[in-house]
Structures are given as structure tokens and as C-alpha cells.
MARZA-353693 format. One line per 5 residues: number of its first residue (from 1); their letters; for each residue y, z, x of C-alpha. Coordinates in Angstrom, 2 decimals. Layout:
N
NUM = A = Y:Z:X | ... $
//
This chain:
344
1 = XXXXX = -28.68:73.73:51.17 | -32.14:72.50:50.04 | -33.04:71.76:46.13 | -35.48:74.58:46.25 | -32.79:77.03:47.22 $
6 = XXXXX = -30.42:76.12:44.83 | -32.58:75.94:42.03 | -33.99:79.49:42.75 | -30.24:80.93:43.12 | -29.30:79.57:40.21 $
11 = XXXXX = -31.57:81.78:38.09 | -31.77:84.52:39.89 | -27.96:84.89:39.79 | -28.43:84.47:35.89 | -31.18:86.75:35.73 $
16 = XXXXX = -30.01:90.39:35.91 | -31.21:93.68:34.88 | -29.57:92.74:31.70 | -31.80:90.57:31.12 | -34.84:92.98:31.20 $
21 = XXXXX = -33.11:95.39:29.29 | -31.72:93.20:26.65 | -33.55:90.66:26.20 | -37.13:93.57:26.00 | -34.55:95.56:23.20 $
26 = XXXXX = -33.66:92.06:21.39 | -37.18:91.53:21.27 | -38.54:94.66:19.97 | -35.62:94.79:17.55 | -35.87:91.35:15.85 $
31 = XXXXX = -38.65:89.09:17.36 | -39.18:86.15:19.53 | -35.71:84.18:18.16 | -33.84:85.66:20.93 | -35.44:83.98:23.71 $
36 = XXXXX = -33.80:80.80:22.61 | -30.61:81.37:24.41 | -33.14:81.44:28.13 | -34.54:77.99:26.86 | -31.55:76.72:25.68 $
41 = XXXXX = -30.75:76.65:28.96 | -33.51:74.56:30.05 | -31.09:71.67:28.70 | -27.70:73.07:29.76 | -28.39:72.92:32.89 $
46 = XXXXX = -29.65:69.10:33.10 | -26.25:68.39:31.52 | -24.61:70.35:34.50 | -26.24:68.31:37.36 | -25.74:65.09:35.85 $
51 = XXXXX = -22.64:65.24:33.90 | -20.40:68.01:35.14 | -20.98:68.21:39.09 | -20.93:64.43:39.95 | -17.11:64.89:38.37 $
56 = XXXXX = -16.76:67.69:40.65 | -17.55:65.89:43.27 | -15.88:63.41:42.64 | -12.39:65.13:42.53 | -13.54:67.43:45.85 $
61 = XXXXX = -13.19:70.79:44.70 | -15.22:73.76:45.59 | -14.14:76.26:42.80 | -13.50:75.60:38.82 | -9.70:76.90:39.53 $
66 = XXXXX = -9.01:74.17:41.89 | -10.67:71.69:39.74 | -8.05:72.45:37.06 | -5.09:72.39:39.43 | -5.96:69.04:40.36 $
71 = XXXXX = -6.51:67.85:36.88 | -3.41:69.13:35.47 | -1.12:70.71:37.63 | 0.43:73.69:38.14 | -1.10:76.88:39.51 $
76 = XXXXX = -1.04:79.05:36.24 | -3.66:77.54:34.86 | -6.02:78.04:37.84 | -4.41:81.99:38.25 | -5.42:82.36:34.12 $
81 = XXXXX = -9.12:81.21:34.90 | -8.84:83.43:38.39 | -7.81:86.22:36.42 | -10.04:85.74:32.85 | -13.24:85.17:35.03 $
86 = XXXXX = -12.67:88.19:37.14 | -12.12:90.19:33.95 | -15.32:88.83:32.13 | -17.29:89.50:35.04 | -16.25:93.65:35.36 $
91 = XXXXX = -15.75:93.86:31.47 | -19.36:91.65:30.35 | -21.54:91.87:33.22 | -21.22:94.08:35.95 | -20.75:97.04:33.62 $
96 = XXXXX = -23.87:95.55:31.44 | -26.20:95.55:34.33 | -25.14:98.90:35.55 | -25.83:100.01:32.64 | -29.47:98.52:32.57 $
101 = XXXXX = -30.44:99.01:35.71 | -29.25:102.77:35.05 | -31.38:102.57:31.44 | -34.44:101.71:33.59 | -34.00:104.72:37.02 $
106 = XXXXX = -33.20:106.73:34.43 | -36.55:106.26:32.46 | -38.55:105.68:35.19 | -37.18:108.49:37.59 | -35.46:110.92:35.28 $
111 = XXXXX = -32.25:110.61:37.53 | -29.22:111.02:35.81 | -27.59:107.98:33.88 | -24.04:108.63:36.33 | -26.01:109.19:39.36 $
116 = XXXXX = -28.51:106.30:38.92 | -24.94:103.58:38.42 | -23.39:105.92:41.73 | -26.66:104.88:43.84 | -26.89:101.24:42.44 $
121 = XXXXX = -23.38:100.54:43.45 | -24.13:102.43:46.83 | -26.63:100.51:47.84 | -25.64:96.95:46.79 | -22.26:97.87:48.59 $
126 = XXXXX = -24.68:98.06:51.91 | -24.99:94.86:52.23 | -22.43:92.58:50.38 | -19.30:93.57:51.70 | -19.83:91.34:55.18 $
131 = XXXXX = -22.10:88.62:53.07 | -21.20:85.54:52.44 | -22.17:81.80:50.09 | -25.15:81.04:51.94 | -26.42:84.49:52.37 $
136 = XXXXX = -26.40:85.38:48.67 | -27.85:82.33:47.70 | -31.04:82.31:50.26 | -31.35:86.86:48.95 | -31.35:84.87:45.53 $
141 = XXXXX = -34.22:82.85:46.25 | -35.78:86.07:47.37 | -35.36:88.00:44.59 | -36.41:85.06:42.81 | -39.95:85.57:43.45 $
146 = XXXXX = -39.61:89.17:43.21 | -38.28:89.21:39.92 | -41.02:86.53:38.98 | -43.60:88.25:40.69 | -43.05:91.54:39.28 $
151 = XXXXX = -42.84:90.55:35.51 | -45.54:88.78:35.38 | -47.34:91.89:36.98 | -46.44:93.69:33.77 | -47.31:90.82:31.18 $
156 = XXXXX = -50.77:90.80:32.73 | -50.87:94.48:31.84 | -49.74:93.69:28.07 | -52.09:90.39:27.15 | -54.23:91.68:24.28 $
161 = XXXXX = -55.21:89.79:20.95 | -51.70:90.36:18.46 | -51.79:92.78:15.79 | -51.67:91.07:12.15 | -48.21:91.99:11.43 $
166 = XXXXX = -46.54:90.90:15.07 | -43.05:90.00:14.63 | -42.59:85.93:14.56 | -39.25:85.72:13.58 | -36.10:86.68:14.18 $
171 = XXXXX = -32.35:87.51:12.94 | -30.65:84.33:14.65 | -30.56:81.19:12.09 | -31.86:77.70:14.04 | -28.15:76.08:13.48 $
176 = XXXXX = -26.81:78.75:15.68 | -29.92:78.68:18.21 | -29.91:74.77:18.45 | -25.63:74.55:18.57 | -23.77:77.53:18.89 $
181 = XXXXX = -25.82:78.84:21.75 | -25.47:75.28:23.20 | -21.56:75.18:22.76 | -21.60:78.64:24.74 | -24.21:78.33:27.26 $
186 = XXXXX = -22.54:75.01:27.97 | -19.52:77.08:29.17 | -21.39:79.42:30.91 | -23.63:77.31:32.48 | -20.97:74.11:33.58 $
191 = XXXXX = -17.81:75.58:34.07 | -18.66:79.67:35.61 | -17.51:79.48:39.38 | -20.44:81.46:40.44 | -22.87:78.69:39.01 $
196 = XXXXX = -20.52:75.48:40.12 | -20.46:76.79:43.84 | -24.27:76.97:43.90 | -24.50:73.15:43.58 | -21.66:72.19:45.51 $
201 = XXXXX = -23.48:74.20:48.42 | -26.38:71.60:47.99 | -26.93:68.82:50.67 | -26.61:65.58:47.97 | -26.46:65.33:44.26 $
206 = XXXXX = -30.00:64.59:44.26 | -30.75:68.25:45.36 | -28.50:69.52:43.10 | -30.12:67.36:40.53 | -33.37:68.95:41.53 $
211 = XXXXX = -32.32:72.35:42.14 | -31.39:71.94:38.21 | -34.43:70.48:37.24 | -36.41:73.46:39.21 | -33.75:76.07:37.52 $
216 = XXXXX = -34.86:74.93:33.73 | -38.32:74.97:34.64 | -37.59:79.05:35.26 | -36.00:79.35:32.06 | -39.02:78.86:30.39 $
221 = XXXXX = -40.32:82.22:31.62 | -37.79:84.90:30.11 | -39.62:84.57:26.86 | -42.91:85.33:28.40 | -42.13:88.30:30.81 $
226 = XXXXX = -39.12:89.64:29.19 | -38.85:88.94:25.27 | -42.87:89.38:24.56 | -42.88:92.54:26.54 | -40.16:93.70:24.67 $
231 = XXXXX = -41.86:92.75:21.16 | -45.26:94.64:22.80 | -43.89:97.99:23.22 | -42.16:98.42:19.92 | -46.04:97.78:19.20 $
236 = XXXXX = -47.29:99.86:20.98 | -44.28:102.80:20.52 | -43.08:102.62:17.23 | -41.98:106.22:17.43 | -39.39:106.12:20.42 $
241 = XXXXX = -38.88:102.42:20.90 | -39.03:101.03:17.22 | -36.29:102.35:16.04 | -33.14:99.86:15.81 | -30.85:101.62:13.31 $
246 = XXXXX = -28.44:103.69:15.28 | -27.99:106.63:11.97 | -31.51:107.15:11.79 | -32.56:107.44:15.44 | -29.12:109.39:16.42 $
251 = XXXXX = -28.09:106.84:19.09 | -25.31:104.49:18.46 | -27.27:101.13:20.14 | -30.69:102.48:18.70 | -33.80:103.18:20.77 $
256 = XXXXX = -34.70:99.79:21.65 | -33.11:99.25:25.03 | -35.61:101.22:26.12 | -38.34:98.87:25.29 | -39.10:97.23:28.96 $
261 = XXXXX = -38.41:100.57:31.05 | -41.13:102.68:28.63 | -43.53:100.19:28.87 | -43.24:100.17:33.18 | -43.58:103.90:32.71 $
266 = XXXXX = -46.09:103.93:30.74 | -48.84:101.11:30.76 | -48.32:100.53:34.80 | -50.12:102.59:37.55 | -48.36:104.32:40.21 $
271 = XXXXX = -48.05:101.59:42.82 | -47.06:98.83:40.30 | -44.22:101.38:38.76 | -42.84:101.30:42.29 | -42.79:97.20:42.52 $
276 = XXXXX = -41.64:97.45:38.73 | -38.12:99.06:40.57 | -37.98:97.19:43.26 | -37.99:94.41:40.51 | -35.54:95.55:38.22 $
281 = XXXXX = -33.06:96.54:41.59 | -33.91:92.34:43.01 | -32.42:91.63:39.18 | -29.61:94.09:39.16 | -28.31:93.20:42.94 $
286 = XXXXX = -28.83:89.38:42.03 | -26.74:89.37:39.28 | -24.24:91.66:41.16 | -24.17:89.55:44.58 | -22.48:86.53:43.31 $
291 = XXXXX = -19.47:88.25:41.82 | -18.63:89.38:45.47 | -17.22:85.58:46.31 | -15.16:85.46:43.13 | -12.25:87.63:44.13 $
296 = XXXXX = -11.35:84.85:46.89 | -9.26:82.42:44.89 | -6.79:85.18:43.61 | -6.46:87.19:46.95 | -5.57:84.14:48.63 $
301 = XXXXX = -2.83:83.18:46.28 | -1.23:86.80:46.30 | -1.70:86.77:50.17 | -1.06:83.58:51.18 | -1.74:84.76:55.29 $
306 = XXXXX = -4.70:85.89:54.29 | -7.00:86.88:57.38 | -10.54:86.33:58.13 | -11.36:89.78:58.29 | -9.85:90.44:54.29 $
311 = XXXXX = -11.70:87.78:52.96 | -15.26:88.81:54.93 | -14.45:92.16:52.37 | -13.17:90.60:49.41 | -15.62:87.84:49.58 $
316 = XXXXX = -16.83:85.52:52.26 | -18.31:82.45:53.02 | -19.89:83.01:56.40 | -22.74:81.55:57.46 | -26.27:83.01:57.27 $
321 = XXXXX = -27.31:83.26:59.99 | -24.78:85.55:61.25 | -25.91:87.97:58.23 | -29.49:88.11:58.42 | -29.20:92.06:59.04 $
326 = XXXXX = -28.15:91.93:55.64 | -31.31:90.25:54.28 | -33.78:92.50:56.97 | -31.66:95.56:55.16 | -32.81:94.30:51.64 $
331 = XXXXX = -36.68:94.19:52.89 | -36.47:97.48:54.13 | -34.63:99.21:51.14 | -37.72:97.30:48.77 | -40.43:98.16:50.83 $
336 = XXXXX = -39.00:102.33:51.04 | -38.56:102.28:47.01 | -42.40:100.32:46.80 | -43.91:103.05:49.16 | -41.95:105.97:47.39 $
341 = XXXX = -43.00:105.06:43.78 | -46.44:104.41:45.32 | -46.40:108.21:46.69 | -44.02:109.78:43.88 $
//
């Protein structure tokens, strides 16, 4: 794989609908300070292509579990991380993004929260349960520019002169923005299987060098078309979206995670609302695609005969080529959802 491939997947599988949805609510509930953990980043990253996968390739693992059975031994360690990373992932961000990408059809179609998750998970079920590595990561570069593409669609919408008052600050102290994000990010960002196996796939360590370099560059742009938005529309709708105290508004998480899907439905026109949700589902299936790899590992160690048919449903590696109904499927589900919010 190409630097400019890597690089893309690398954010887009970072960049969920979470990310629109939380980072927007952050935003409108405290101010720009939350838009350090996307360029924090910027320098995590750098310290993964230079520091952390020249040692993985060194030791010639594909996966963080293998790295650790090699390092020390054993196979419990590498069945805890198996185990702890598949939980995290259901637990912390699949359910999160379900959740957002449910916030947002829910808003901008007035489908119900339960049926909105039902179709999401539906329709990303289409066309990752025969994908594999290489697939995923070149429907990540897609989405990349879709994502991209789409935001900044919406902050050209929103650039106005600031009022007087505009939020400037936020609740997160600099010693936790400039170190304690680090110290986490760090985690996330070296160690997370999902991340590691995008640069391994690389052809050199000088694309995965520049498919880093590329990836920080991106994570300059979350403050711009998601945490500014965010800080516009409890602006512009104090009433429903400015609210952040849970008594006084009635909801327990407040009104703000609403922030980015009221200003789509709102401020955009008809045809743009429909790219909006093609957007926030290129987010939402990006952030969802990656996780279908990470069962491997475990299944293989429970079923130690494992065929080639169980592992193209648990989580494949196949090439791309033999997938690319998969990726015609994903063009054709974007440009129905495009036409119907155009038409809607």
C-alpha cells in the first residue's frame, strides 16, 4: 500500500460519527479547548511512524497481540489484549457512533432513534462481512474525502464575523491538553491494532512515515469543520442547543449533542442536507469497518482449524480486488441517500 492510502485510512478510521457529534456538543458546551485532543494527534502520530513501527518491524509482527507474545511469552498476555481491545471497541466506540450517527438520522429524518441504529448496522453489515485489510483501507481513503468534502461544505455555510462574546476558552486545563491527552492518545494512537495494521500494510517505512506525516496534516481540520461548527450553533440556537446542564434542559447528557445535526438541518439547503448524510454515514461506516478485522486473533486461538470461509465472516484479509462489489455497493448506497435528501 501507497503513503497516500495509508495516511487517508488512518484518519478516516479515527474519524467517526463520534466525532461530529462530540466533538460539535464539546464545542458548543465549553469552547475551542476540546479540539486539542485532534491536534494532539498531529504529534502522536510522528512518534508512531518513527518510534513504534520500525520496532514492529523489526520483531515481524502484524498485530499488537503477537508483538507481546514475542516480547514476553506466553499467550495470556496476547488473549488479555485480544479480549480488552474487543471489549473497548463494542463498550467505547461502536456503541458511541451508533449512537451519533442515530443522534444525526434522527434529527435530520425524524426516524426513530432504534430504527435509525437497526438500519446503520443493516447496511454496514452489506458490505463488511466478505471485506477484507486492503478493502477497508482503500473505502477509508474514500470516505476520506467525503467526510472532508462534506464538512467543509457546512463551514462555508457558517463563516460570518464572531459575535463579541464567542466562547475562547474552554473547561480542559493546558497541563492536561499538552500531557495527559499525550499519555492517552499515545496509547491509542501506537499500540490500537486497528491503527498498527494500517502501517504494516504500507510498502516501506518511508510510506508509512509519510502516510503519518499526511495523517497529522488531517488532524488539523477537526477543529475547523467539527469543533467551530459546534461552537456556531450554540450561537446561533441558544434555546435548543445551548443548554449543557442536564436538570435544567430535562435530558441527562444536555442538549448539546445536537449541535452539528441542527445546524445540517437547519442552515443547509436540500441537496447539501442529503451530502451532509451521506457524510455523517462515510464517518459512521469508517469508524465501524476496521473493527471487522479485530475478531481474528481470538477466533483463531479458540479454533485453532480455523477455515477460510470463518475468518472471510469474522474478519478477513482478502485482497481488493476480489471485493470491489463491495466498494461499487458503497457508491451506490451514497449516491441513493444524495438523490433522496435532494428529492425529500
Amino acid at each position: 500500500m501507497t503513503w497516500w492510502p495509508v495516511g487517508a485510512s488512518l484518519f478516516a478510521s479515527n474519524i467517526g460519527s463520534g466525532h461530529f457529534v462530540g466533538l460539535a456538543g464539546a464545542g458548543a458546551a465549553s469552547g475551542i479547548a476540546v479540539g486539542g485532543f485532534a491536534w494532539n494527534a498531529l504529534f502522536i502520530v510522528l512518534l508512531l511512524g518513527w518510534l513504534f513501527v520500525p520496532v514492529y518491524l523489526t520483531a515481524g509482527v502484524i498485530t499488537m497481540p503477537q508483538y507481546l507474545k514475542k516480547r514476553f511469552g506466553g499467550t495470556r498476555i496476547s488473549l488479555y489484549l485480544n479480549v480488552i481491545s474487543l471489549f473497548l471497541y463494542i463498550f467505547t466506540k461502536i456503541s458511541v457512533d451508533m449512537f451519533s450517527g442515530a443522534v444525526f438520522i434522527q434529527q435530520a429524518l425524524g426516524w426513530n432513534i432504534y430504527v435509525a441504529v437497526i438500519a446503520l448496522l443493516s447496511i454496514t453489515a452489506l458490505y463488511t462481512v466478505t471485506g477484507g485489510l486492503a478493502a477497508l483501507m482503500y473505502i477509508d481513503t474514500v470516505h476520506t474525502f467525503i467526510i472532508i468534502a462534506g464538512a467543509f461544505s457546512l463551514t462555508g455555510f457558517l463563516l460570518r464575523p464572531p459575535e463579541d462574546d464567542a466562547s475562547v476558552t474552554g473547561d480542559l486545563p493546558w497541563p492536561g491538553v499538552l500531557f495527559g491527552i499525550a499519555i492517552v492518545g499515545g496509547c491509542y494512537q501506537c499500540t490500537d491494532q486497528v491503527i498498527v495494521q494500517r502501517c504494516l500494510a504500507a510498502h516501506s517505512l518511508t510510506h508509512v512515515k509519510a502516510g503519518c506525516i499526511m495523517c497529522g496534516y488531517l488532524k488539523l481540520l477537526p477543529m475547523f469543520l467539527m469543533v467551530f461548527p459546534g461552537i456556531i450553533s450554540c450561537m446561533l440556537f441558544p434555546d435548543e442547543v445551548g443548554c449543557v446542564v442536564p436538570e435544567v434542559c430535562g435530558k441527562e447528557v444536555g442538549c448539546s449533542n445536537i449541535a452539528y445535526p441542527k445546524l445540517v438541518v437547519s442552515v443547509m439547503p436540500n441537496g447539501l442536507r442529503g451530502l451532509m448524510l451521506v457524510v455523517m454515514l462515510a464517518a459512521l461506516m469508517s469508524s465501524w469497518l476496521p473493527s471487522s478485522t479485530a475478531p481474528c486473533s481470538p477466533w483463531t486461538r479458540f479454533r485453532p482449524q480455523t477455515r477460510e470461509s470463518e475468518l472471510m465472516v469474522v474478519g478477513s484479509e482478502e485482497p481488493f480486488w476480489k471485493h470491489v462489489v463491495d466498494a461499487n455497493a458503497l457508491v451506490m448506497m451514497a449516491v441513493g441517500v444524495f438523490l433522496w435528501g435532494y428529492y425529500a
